[in-house]
mmCIF file of the C-alpha atoms, coordinates in Angstrom:
data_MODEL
# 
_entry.id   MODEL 
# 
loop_
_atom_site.group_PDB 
_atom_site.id 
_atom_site.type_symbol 
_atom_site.label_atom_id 
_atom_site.label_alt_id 
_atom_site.label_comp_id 
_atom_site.label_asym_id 
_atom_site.label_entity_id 
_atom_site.label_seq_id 
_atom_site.pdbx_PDB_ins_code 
_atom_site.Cartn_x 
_atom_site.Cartn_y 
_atom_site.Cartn_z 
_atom_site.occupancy 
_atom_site.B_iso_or_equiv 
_atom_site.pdbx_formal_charge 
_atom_site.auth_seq_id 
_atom_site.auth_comp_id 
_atom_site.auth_asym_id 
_atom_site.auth_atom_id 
_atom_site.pdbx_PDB_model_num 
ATOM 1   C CA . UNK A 1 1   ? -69.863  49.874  175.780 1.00 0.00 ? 1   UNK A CA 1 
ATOM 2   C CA . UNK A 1 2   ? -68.285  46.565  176.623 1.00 0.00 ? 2   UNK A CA 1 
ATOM 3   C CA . UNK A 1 3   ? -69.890  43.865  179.033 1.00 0.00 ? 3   UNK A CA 1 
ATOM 4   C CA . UNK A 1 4   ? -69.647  40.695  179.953 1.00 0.00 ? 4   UNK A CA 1 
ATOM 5   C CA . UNK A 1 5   ? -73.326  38.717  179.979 1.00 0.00 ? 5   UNK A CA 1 
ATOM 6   C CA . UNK A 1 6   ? -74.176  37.279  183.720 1.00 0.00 ? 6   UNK A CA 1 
ATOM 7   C CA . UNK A 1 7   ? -76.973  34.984  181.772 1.00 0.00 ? 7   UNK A CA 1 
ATOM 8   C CA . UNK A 1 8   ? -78.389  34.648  178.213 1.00 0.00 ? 8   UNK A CA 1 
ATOM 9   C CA . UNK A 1 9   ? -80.663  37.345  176.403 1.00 0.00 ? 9   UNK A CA 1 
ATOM 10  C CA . UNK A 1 10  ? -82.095  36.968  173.308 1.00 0.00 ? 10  UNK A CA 1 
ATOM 11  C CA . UNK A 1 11  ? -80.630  38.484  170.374 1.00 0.00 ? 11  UNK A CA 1 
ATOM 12  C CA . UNK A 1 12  ? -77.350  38.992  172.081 1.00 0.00 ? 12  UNK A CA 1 
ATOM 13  C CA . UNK A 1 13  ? -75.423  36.616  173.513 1.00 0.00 ? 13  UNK A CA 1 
ATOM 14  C CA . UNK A 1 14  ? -75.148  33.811  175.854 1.00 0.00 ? 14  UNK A CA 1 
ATOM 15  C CA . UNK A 1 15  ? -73.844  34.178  179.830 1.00 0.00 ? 15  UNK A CA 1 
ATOM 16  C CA . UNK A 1 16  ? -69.877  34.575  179.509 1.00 0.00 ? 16  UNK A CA 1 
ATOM 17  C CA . UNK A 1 17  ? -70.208  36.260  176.371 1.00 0.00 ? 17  UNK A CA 1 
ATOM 18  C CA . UNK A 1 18  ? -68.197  39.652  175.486 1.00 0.00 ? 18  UNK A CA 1 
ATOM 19  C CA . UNK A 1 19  ? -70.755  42.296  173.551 1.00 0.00 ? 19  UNK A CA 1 
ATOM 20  C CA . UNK A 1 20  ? -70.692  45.295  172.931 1.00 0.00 ? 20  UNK A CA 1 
ATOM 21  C CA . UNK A 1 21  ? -73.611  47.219  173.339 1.00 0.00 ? 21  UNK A CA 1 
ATOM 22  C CA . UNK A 1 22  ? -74.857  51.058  173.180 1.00 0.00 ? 22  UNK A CA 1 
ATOM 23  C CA . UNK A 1 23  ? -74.003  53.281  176.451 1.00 0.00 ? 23  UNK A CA 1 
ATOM 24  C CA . UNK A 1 24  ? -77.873  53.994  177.235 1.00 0.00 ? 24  UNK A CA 1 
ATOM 25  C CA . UNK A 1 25  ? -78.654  50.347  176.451 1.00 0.00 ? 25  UNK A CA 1 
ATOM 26  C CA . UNK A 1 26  ? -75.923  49.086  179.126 1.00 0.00 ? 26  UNK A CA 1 
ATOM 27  C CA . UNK A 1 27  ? -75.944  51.755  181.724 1.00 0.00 ? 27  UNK A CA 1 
ATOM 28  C CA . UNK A 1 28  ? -79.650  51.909  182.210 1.00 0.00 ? 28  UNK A CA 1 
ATOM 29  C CA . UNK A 1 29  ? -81.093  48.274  181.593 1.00 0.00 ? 29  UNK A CA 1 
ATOM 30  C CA . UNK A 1 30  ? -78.455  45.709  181.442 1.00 0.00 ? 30  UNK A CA 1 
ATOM 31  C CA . UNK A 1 31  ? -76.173  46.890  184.540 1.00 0.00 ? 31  UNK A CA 1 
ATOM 32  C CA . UNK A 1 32  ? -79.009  47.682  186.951 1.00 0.00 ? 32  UNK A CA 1 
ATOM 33  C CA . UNK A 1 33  ? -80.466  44.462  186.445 1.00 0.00 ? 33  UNK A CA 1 
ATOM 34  C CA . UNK A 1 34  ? -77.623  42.496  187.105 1.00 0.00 ? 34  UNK A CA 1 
ATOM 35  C CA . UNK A 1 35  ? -77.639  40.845  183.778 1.00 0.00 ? 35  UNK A CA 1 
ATOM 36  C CA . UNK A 1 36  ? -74.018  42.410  182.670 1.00 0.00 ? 36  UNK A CA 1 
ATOM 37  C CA . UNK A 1 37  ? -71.113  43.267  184.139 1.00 0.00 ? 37  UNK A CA 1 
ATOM 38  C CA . UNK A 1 38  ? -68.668  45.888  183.023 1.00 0.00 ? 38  UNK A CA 1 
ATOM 39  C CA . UNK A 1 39  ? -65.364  44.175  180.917 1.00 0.00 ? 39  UNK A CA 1 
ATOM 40  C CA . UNK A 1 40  ? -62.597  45.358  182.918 1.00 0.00 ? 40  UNK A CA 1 
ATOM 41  C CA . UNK A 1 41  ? -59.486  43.632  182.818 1.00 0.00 ? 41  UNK A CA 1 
ATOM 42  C CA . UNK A 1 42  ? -60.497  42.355  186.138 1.00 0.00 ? 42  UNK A CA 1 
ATOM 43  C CA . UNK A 1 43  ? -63.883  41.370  185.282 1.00 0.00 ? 43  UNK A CA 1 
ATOM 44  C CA . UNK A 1 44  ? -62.055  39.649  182.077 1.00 0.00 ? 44  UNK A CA 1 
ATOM 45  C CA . UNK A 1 45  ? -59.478  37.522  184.329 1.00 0.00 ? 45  UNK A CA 1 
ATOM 46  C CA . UNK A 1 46  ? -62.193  36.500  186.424 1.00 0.00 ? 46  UNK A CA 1 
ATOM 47  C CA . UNK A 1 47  ? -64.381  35.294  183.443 1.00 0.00 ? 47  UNK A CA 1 
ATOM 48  C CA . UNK A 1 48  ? -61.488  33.079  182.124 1.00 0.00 ? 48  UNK A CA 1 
ATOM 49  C CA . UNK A 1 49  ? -60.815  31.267  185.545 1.00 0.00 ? 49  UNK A CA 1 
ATOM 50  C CA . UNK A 1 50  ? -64.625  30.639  185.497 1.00 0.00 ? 50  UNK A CA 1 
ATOM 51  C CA . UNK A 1 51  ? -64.674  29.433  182.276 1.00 0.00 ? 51  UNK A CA 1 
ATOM 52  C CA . UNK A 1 52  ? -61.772  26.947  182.399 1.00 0.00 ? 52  UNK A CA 1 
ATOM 53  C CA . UNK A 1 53  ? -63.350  25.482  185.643 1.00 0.00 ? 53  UNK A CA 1 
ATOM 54  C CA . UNK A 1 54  ? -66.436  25.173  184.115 1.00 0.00 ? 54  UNK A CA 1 
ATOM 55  C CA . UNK A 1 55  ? -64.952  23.517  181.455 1.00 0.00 ? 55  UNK A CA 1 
ATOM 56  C CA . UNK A 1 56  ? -62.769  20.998  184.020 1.00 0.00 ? 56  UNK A CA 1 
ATOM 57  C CA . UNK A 1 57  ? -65.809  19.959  185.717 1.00 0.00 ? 57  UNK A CA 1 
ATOM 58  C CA . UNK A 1 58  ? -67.644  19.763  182.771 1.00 0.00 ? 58  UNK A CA 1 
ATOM 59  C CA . UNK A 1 59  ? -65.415  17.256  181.237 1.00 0.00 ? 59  UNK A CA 1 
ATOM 60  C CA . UNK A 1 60  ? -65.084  15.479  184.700 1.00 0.00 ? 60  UNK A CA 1 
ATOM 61  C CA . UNK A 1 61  ? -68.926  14.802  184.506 1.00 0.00 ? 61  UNK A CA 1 
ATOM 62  C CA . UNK A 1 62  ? -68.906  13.773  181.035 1.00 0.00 ? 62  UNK A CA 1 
ATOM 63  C CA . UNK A 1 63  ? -66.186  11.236  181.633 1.00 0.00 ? 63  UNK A CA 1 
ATOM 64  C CA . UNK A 1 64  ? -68.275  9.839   184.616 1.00 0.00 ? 64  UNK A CA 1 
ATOM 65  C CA . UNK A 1 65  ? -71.542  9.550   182.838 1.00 0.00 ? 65  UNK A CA 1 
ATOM 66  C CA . UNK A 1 66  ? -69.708  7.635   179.978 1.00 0.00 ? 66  UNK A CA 1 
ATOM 67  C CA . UNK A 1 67  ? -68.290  5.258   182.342 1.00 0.00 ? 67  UNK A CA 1 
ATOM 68  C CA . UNK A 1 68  ? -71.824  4.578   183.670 1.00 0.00 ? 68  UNK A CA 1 
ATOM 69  C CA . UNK A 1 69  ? -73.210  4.456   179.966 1.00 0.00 ? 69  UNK A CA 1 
ATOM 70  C CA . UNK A 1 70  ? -70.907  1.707   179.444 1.00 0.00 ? 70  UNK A CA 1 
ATOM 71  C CA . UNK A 1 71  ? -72.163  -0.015  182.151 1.00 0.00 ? 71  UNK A CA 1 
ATOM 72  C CA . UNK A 1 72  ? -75.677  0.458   181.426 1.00 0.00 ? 72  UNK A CA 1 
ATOM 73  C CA . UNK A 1 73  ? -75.200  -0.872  177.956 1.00 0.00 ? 73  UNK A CA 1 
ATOM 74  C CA . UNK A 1 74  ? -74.154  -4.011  179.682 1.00 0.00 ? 74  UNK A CA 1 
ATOM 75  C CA . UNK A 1 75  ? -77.435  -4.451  181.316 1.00 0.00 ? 75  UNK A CA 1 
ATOM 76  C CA . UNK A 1 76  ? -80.628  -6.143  179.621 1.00 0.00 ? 76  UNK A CA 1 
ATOM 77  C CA . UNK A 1 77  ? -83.479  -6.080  181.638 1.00 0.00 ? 77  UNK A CA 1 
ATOM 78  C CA . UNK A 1 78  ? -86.688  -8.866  180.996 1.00 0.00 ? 78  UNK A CA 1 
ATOM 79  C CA . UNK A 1 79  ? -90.530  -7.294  181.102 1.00 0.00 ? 79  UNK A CA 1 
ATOM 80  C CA . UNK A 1 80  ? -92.844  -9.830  181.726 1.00 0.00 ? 80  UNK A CA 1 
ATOM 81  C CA . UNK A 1 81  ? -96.213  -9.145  179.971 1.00 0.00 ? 81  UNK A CA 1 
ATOM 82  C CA . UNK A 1 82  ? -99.773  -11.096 179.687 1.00 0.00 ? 82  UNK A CA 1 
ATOM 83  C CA . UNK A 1 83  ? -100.551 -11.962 175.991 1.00 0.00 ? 83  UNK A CA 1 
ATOM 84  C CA . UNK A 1 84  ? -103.723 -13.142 174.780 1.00 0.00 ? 84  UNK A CA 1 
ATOM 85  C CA . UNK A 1 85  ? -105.031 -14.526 171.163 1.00 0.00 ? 85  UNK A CA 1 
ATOM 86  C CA . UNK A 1 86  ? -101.681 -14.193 168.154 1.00 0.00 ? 86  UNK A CA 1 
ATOM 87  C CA . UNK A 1 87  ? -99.625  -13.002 170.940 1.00 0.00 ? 87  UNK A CA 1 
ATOM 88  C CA . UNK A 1 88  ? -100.995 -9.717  171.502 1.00 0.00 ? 88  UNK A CA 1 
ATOM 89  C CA . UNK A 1 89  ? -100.093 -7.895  174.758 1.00 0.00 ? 89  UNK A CA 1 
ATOM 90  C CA . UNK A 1 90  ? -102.417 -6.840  176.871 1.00 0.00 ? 90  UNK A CA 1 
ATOM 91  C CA . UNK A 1 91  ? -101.325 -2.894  177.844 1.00 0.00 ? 91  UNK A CA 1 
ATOM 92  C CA . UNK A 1 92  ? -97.588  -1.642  177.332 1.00 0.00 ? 92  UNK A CA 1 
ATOM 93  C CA . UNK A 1 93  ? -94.717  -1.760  178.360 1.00 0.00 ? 93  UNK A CA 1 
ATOM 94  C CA . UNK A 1 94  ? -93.712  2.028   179.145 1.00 0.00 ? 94  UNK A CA 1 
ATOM 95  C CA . UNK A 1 95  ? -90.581  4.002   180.037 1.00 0.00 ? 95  UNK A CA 1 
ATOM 96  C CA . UNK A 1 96  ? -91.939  4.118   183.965 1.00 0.00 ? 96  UNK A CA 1 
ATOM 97  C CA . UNK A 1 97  ? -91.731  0.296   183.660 1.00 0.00 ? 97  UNK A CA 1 
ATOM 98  C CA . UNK A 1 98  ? -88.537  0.334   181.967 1.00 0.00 ? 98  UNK A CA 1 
ATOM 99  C CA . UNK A 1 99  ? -87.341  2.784   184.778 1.00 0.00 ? 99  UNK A CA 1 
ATOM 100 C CA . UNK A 1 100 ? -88.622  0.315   187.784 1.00 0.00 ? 100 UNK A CA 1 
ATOM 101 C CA . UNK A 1 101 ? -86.709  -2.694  185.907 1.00 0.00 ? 101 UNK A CA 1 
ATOM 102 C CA . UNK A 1 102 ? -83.455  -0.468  186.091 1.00 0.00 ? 102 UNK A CA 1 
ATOM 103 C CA . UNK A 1 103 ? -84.479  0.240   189.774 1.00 0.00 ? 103 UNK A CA 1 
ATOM 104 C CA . UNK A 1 104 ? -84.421  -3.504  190.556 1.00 0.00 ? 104 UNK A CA 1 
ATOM 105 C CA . UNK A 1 105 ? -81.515  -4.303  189.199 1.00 0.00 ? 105 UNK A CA 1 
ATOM 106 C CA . UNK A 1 106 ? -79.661  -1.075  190.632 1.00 0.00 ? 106 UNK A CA 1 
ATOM 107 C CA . UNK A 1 107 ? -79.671  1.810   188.872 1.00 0.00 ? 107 UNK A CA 1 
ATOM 108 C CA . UNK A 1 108 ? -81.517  4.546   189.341 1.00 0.00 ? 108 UNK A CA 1 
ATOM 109 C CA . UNK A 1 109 ? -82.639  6.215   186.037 1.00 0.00 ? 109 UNK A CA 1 
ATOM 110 C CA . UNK A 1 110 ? -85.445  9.185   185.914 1.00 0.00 ? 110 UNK A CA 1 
ATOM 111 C CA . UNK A 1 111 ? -88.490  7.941   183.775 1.00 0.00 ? 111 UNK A CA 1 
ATOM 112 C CA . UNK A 1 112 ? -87.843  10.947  181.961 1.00 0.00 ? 112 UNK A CA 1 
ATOM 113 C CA . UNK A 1 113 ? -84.195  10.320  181.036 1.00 0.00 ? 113 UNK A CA 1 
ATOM 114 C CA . UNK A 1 114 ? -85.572  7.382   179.080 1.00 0.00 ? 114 UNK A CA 1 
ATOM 115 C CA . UNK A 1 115 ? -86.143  8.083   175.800 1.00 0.00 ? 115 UNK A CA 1 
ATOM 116 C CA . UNK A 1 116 ? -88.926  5.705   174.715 1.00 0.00 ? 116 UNK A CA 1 
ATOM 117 C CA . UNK A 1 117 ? -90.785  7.748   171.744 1.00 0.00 ? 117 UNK A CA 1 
ATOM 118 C CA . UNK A 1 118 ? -93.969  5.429   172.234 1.00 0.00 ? 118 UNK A CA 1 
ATOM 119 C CA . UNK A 1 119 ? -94.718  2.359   174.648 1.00 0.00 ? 119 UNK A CA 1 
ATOM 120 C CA . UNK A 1 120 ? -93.613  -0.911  173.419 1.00 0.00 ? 120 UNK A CA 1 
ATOM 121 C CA . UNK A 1 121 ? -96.724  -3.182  172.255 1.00 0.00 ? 121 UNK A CA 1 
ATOM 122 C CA . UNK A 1 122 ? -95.114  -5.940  170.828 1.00 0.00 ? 122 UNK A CA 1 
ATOM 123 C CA . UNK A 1 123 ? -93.052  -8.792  171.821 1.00 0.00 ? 123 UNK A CA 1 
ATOM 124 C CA . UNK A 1 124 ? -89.684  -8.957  170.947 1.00 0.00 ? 124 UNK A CA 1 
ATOM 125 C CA . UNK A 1 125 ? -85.885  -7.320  172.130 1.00 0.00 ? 125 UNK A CA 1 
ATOM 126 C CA . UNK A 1 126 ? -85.460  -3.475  171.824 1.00 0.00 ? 126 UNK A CA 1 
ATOM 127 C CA . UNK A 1 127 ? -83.115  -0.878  172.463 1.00 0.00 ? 127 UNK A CA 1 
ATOM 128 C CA . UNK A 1 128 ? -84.002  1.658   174.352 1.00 0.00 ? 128 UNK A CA 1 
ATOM 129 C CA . UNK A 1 129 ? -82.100  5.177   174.335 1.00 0.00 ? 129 UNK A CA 1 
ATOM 130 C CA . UNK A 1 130 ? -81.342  6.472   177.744 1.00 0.00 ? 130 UNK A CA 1 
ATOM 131 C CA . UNK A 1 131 ? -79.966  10.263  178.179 1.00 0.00 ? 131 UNK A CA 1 
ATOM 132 C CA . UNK A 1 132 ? -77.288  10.257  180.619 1.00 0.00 ? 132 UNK A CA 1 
ATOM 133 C CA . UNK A 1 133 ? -75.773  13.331  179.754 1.00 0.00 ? 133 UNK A CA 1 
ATOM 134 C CA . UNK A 1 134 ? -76.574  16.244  177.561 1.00 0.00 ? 134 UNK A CA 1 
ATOM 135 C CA . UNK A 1 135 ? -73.877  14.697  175.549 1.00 0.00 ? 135 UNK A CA 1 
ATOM 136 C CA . UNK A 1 136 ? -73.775  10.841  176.392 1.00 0.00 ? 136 UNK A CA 1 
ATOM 137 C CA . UNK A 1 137 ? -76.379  8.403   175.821 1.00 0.00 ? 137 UNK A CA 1 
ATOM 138 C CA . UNK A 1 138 ? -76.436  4.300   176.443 1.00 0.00 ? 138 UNK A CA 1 
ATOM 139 C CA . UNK A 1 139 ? -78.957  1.852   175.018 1.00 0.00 ? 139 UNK A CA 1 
ATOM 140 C CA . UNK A 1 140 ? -80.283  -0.331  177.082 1.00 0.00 ? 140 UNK A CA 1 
ATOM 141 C CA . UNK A 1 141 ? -82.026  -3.529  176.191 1.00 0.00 ? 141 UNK A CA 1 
ATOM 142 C CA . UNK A 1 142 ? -85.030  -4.503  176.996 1.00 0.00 ? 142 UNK A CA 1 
ATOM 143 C CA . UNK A 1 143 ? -86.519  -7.951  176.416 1.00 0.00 ? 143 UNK A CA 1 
ATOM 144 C CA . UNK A 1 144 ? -90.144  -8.012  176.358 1.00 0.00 ? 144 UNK A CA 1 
ATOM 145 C CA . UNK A 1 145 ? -91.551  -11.554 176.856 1.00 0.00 ? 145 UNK A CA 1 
ATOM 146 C CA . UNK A 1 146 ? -95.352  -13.088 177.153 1.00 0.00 ? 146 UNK A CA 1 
ATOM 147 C CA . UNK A 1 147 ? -96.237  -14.956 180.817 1.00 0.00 ? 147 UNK A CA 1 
# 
């Protein structure tokens, strides 16, 4: 039996996906629960307009978060921090902080869409990744200074 996948199962396939499948396996589990829906020609025509406006907006939304990567990358942002004996910072410098910064200067960025594997703890100018997209990223520096 042919069907078309209304969302992701394990083992076979993802949602938009064409399997085939056994008759018991379709009729009595996948189509009752909505997960499948018979591949008619109609069901197929429908699929493909779905697909290629997925795929138009999509792209759309990939364009615009590059555009705003590019101006992220622009931006450097200062941290301020209280050192004490050999420079040594008191505390961290985190990605909540780095998120604030970006806040300030207009741009607001989830704390979680910055990818900081570890505080920073030491003076000095860094990088830090920021996911805009599940495809795009920008780096944005960050310029951590003593008082």
């Amino acid at each position: 039996m042919k069907l078309i996948l209304t969302e992701s199962i394990d083992r076979l396939g993802e949602a938009g996906e064409v399997v085939n499948v056994a008759d018991g396996y379709g009729r009595n589990y996948l189509l009752p629960l909505r997960k499948a829906i018979p591949a008619t020609g109609g069901n197929l025509r429908m699929l493909e307009r779905r697909l290629s406006h997925r795929e138009a907006r999509d792209a759309r939304t990939q364009h615009q978060a590059e555009n705003f990567a590019r101006k992220l990358e622009e931006i450097s942002c200062t941290a301020v921090v209280q050192v004490g004996e050999e420079d040594r910072m008191f505390g961290s410098v985190t990605a909540q902080n780095i998120s604030e910064m970006l806040k300030e200067k207009g741009y607001e960025i989830d704390r979680r869409k910055i990818l900081l594997d570890e505080p920073i703890k030491a003076l000095g100018i860094y990088t830090v990744p920021v996911q805009v997209h599940p495809k795009v990223r920008a780096g944005v520096k960050v310029w951590v200074v003593k008082e």
